[in-house]
C-alpha positions as CSV (number, residue, x, y, z in Angstrom):
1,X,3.3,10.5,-17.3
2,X,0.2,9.1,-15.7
3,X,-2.7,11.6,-15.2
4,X,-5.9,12.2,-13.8
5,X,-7.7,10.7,-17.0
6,X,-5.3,7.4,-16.7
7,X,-6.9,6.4,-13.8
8,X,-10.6,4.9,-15.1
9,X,-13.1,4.2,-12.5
10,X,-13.8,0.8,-12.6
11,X,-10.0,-0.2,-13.7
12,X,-8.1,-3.1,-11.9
13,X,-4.4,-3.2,-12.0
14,X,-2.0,-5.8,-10.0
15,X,1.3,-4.7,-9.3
16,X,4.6,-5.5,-7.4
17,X,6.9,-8.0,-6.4
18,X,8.5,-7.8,-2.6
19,X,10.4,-10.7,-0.7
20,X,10.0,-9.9,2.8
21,X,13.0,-10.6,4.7
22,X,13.2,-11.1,8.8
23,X,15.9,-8.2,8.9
24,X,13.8,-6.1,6.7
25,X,10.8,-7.1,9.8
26,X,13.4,-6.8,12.7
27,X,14.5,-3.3,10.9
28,X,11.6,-1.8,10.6
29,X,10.0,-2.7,13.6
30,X,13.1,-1.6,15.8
31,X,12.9,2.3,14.5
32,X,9.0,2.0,14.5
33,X,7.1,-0.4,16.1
34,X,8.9,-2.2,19.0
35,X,7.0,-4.7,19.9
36,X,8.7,-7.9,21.2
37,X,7.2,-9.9,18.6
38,X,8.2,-7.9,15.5
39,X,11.9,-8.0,17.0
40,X,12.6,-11.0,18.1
41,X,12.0,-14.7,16.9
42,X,11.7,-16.8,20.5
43,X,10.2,-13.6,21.8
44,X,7.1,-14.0,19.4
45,X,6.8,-17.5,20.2
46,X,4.9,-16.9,23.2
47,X,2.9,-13.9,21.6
48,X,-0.5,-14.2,20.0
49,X,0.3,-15.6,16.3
50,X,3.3,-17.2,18.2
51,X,6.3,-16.0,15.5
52,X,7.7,-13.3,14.0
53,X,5.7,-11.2,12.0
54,X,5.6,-7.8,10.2
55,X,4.3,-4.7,11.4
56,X,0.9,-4.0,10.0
57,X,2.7,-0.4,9.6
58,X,5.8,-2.3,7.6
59,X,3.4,-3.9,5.4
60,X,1.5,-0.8,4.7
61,X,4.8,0.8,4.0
62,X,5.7,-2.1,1.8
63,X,2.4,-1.3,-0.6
64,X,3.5,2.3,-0.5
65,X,6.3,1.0,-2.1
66,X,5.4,-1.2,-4.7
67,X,2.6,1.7,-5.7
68,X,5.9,4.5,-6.1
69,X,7.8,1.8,-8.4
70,X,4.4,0.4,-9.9
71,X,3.0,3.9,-11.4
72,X,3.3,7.1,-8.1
73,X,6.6,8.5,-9.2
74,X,5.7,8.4,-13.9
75,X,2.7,10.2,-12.6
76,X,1.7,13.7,-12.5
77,X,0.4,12.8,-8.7
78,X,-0.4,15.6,-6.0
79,X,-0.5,14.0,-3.0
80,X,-3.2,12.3,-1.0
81,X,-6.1,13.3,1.0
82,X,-5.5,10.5,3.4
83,X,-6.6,7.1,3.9
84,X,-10.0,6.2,4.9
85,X,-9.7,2.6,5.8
86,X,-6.6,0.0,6.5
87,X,-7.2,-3.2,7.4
88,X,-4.1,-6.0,8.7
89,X,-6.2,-9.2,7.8
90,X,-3.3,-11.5,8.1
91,X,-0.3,-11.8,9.3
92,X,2.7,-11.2,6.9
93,X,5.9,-13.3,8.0
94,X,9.9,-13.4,6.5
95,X,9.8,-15.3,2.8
96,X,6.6,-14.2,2.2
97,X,6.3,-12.7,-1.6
98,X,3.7,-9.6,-1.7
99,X,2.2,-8.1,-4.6
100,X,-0.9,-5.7,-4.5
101,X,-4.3,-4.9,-6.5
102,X,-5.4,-1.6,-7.0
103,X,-9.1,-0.7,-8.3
104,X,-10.5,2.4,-9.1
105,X,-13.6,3.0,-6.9
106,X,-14.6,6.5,-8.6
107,X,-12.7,9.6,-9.8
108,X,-14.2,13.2,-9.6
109,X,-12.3,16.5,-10.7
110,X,-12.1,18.9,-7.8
111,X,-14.6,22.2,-8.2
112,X,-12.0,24.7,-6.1
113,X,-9.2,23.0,-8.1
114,X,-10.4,22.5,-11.3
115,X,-6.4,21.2,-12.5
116,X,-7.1,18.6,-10.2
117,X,-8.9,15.2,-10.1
118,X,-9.5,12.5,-6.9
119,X,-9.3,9.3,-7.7
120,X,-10.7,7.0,-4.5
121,X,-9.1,3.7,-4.6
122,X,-9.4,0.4,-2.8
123,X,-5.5,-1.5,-2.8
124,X,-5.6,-5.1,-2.0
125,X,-2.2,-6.7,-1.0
126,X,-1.6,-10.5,-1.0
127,X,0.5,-12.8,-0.2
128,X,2.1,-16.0,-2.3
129,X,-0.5,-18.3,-1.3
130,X,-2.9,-15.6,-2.8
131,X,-4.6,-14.7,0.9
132,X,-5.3,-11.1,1.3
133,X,-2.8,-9.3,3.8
134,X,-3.8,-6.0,4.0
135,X,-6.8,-3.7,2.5
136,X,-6.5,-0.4,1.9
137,X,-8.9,2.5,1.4
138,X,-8.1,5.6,0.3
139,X,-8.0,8.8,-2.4
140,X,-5.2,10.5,-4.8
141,X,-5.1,14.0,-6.4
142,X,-3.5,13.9,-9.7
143,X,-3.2,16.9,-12.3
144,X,-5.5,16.6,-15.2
145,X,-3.9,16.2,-18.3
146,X,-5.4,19.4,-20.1
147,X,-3.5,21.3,-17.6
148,X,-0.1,19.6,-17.5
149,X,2.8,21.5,-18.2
């Protein structure tokens, strides 16, 4: 069980392993983001990037993912405070392979919660060709160790 004290400032960990499939896009972007070029291959020939592509949602769902099988669920994790910055830098399109960084940025127990610690990340998320996809700012509270169960 990961805890608050696992989670070094500084430390750079790569994780994950996800084939994107165009069902997986279509899928997705059908419940949540209907845009004619996330549902539909000749429509997104005349869009912008001019095919299919992935929601910038999907893909952010996609790290969120990779971060539950990578460590979130063998840790002692208490949610999040939110994120403070996403950013879709490229498109992510059906057979591409994602796997994501995650560095520690700083980490700071909580002075009203003292059983708790913060831990502001940065999550980098790339593709097979090793571009960057996505970036991804933001903070987790995870118990401290000393007062695990």
């Amino acid at each position: 069980m990961l805890h608050f004290e696992d989670f070094p400032v500084g430390e750079v960990a790569t994780f994950g392993d996800k084939l994107v499939t165009e069902q997986e896009i279509v899928a997705f972007a059908r419940d949540w983001d209907p845009q004619p070029f996330h549902l539909d291959a000749e429509a997104a020939e005349n869009s912008q990037i001019g095919e299919l592509i992935a929601s910038g949602w999907h893909t952010g769902a996609m790290l969120m993912r990779m971060m539950c099988d990578a460590y979130v669920l063998d840790s002692a994790g208490e949610g999040s405070p939110g994120i403070d910055e996403m950013r879709w830098l490229k498109p992510v399109r059906p057979g591409d392979r994602l796997h994501a960084r995650r560095t520690n940025l700083s980490a700071r127990v909580l002075t009203s919660r003292p059983h708790i610690g913060v831990v502001a990340v940065q999550f980098d998320v790339f593709n097979q060709h090793g571009e960057t996809v996505l970036t991804v700012k933001s903070a987790g509270f995870f118990r401290r160790r000393e007062f695990a169960p």
